[in-house]
N, C-alpha and C positions, 0 to 999 in steps of 0.2 A: 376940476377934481381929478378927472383923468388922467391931465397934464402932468400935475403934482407928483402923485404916485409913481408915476413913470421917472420922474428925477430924482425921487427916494429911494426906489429900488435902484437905479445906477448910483448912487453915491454912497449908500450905507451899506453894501455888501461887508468891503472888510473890516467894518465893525461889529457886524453880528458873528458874521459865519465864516468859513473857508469854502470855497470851492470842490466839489469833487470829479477830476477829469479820467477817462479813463486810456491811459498809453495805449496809442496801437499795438495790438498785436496779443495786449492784455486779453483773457481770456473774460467775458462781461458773465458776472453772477445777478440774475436777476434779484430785482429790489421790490421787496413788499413794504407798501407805507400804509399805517391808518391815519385819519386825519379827524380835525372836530373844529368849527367855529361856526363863522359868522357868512353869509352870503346877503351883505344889502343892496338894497335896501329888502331883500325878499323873506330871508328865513333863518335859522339856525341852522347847520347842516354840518352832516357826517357821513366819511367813507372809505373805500377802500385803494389804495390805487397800487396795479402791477407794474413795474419797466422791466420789459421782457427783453430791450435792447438796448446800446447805448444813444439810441436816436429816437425810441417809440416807447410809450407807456400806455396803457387805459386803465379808465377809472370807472367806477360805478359808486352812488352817494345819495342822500336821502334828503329831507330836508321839512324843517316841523315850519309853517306859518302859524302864529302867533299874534296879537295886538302887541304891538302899535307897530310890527312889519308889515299889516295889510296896507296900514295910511300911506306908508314911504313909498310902500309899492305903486297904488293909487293914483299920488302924487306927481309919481316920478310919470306913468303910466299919463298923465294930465300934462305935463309937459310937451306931449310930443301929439297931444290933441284928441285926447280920448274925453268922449261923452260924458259934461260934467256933470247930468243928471244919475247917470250908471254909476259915475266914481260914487255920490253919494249915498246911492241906494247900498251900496255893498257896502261901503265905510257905516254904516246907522247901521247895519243889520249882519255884520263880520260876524262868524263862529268862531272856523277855521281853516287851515287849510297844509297840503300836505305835498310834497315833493318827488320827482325822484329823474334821475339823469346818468346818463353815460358819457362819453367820449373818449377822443383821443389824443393823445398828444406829440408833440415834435420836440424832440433835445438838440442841443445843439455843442451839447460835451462841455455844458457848460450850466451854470444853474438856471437860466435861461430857458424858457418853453412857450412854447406855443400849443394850440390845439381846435378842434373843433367839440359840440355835444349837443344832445340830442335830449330835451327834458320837458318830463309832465308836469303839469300841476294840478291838484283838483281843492278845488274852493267850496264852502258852504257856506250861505246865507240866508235869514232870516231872525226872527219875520219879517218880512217887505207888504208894506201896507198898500193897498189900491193906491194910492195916492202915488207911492215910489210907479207901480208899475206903470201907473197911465204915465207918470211923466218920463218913463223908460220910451213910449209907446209917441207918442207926441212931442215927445222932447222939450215939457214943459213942467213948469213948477205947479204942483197941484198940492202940495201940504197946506195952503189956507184954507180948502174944504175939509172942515171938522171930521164931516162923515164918511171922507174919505180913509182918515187916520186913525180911524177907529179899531181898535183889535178884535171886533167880531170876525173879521173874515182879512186873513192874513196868507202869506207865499211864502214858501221856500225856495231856493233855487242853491241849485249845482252843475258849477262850471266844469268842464276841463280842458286844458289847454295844454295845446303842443308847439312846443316853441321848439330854433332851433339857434345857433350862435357859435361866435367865436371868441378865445381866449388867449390871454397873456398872461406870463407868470414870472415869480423868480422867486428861487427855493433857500429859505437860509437853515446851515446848518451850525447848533451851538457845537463848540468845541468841545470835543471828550464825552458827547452825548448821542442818543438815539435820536433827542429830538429835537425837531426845527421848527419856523416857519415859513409857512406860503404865502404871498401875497400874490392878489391874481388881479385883472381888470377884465371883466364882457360883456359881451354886449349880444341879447340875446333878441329873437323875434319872433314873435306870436306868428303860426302857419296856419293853423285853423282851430277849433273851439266846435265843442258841446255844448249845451246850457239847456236844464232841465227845470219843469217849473212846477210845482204843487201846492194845493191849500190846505185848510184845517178843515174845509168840509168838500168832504167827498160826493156830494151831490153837486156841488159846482162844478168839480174837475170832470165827471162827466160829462155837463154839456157840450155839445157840438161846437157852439160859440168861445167857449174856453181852452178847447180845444187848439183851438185857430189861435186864438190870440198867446197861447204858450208856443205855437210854435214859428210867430211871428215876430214874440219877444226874441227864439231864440236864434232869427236871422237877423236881428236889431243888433244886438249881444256880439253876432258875431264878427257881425261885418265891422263893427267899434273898435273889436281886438285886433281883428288882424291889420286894418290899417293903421291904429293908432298902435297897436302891441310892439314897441320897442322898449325893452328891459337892459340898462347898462348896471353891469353889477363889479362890484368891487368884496374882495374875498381875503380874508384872514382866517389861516387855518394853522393851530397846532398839530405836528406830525411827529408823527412817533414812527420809527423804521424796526423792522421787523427779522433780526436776523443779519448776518453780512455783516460790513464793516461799523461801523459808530459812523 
C-alpha cells in the first residue's frame, strides 16, 4: 500500500497542483494552513499547521475515533502480533475514542516533506464481560461459560497511549485556489500506555483481589502495546491556506 502511494504522489503532481518554490533571497511570509480528513486506518482528523520557514513547519491536530476505525485500527494493530484476545475484547466493547498530536516538519523547497510527531490516544470500552477479562488474563477463550457472559457484573476500561513516529508527505495545490491536498504515509509506535479498569459494582472494585487483578490487566494491556503497537497510517487531508499567496 505504502509502495503505491509513494508512486502516486511522484507522478500525479502535475496534474493536480503546481509547485510552490521560494527564490533565494525571497523574503519567506509565514504560511498558516487548516486542514480536515481522514487518518487510517485510525480516525477522522483535523488541524492546524504553521511554516514559519522555508524548510520547517509545525502542526498540532485532533482526531475523533469512531466505528468501524477502531476495527482497521485493531486489525492493522493484529498484523504486527498484538494479542488476539485484547483485539477482541475492545472490538465487542468499542465506544470511543479520541486523539491529539503535534510535530514537526522538514521542506525541501519543494511540495515534498518529511517530519517527526508525537500523539495521544485515549480509548473507551465497555462493557467487558468476565469472560473478555479472564481471557485478557490467561490468554484464553472463555465466552463458552454462560456465566461468565453474563451482564450482571461487567468492566469498563480506559486506555491511553503515547505513541511516537515518522512522516511523509506531498502537498497539492489547486490552481487559482487557497485549497489543496495532502497526502501523507506513517508510521507510528506505541511507547508506553495506561489502562484503567472498573465495574458496575462498586463492592467488587474494592476488593483487595480486584485490586490486583486491575492492575495486572493493566501490565497485560501494556506490555501487548508496546511490543506489538505499530500503527502505519496513510493521510488525506483537505487544506485550506490562510492568508498569503493562493
Amino acid at each position: 500500500m505504502l509502495k503505491t502511494l509513494f508512486v502516486f504522489l511522484a507522478l500525479s503532481g502535475p496534474l493536480l497542483a503546481r509547485a510552490q518554490a521560494v527564490t533565494p533571497g525571497e523574503r519567506f511570509a509565514p504560511q498558516h494552513t487548516l486542514f480536515a480528513g481522514v487518518q487510517l486506518p485510525l480516525s477522522y482528523t483535523a488541524g492546524y499547521q504553521l511554516q514559519f520557514s522555508p524548510h520547517f513547519s509545525t502542526r498540532v491536530q485532533g482526531g475523533l475515533i469512531v466505528p468501524p476505525f477502531d476495527r482497521y485500527t485493531l486489525k492493522t494493530l493484529e498484523g504486527f502480533g498484538l494479542n488476539k484476545q485484547l483485539s477482541r475484547a475492545i472490538d465487542r466493547s468499542f465506544k470511543r475514542g479520541a486523539s491529539a498530536s503535534v510535530g514537526v516538519n522538514v521542506h525541501a523547497n519543494s511540495p515534498w516533506y518529511a517530519g517527526v510527531f508525537g500523539q495521544y490516544v485515549h480509548l473507551t470500552a465497555g462493557p467487558i464481560t468476565p469472560a473478555d477479562g479472564l481471557g485478557l488474563y490467561f490468554n484464553r477463550d472463555f465466552s463458552a461459560f454462560g456465566l461468565l457472559t453474563a451482564p450482571l457484573l461487567v468492566f469498563q476500561m480506559q486506555s491511553n497511549l503515547w505513541l511516537g513516529g515518522l512522516r511523509v508527505g506531498r502537498s497539492f495545490r489547486f490552481t487559482d485556489s487557497r485549497f489543496g491536498l495532502n497526502l501523507e504515509a506513517g508510521l507510528g509506535k506505541v511507547f508506553t500506555t495506561r489502562n484503567s479498569f472498573s465495574s458496575n459494582r462498586s463492592l467488587v472494585d474494592a476488593l483487595g483481589v480486584t485490586q490486583q487483578l486491575y492492575a495486572d490487566l493493566d501490565q497485560e494491556v501494556d506490555a501487548n502495546l508496546r511490543a506489538h503497537g505499530y500503527l502505519p497510517t496513510l493521510d488525506m487531508l483537505l487544506t485550506y491556506r490562510l492568508g498569503g499567496q493562493r
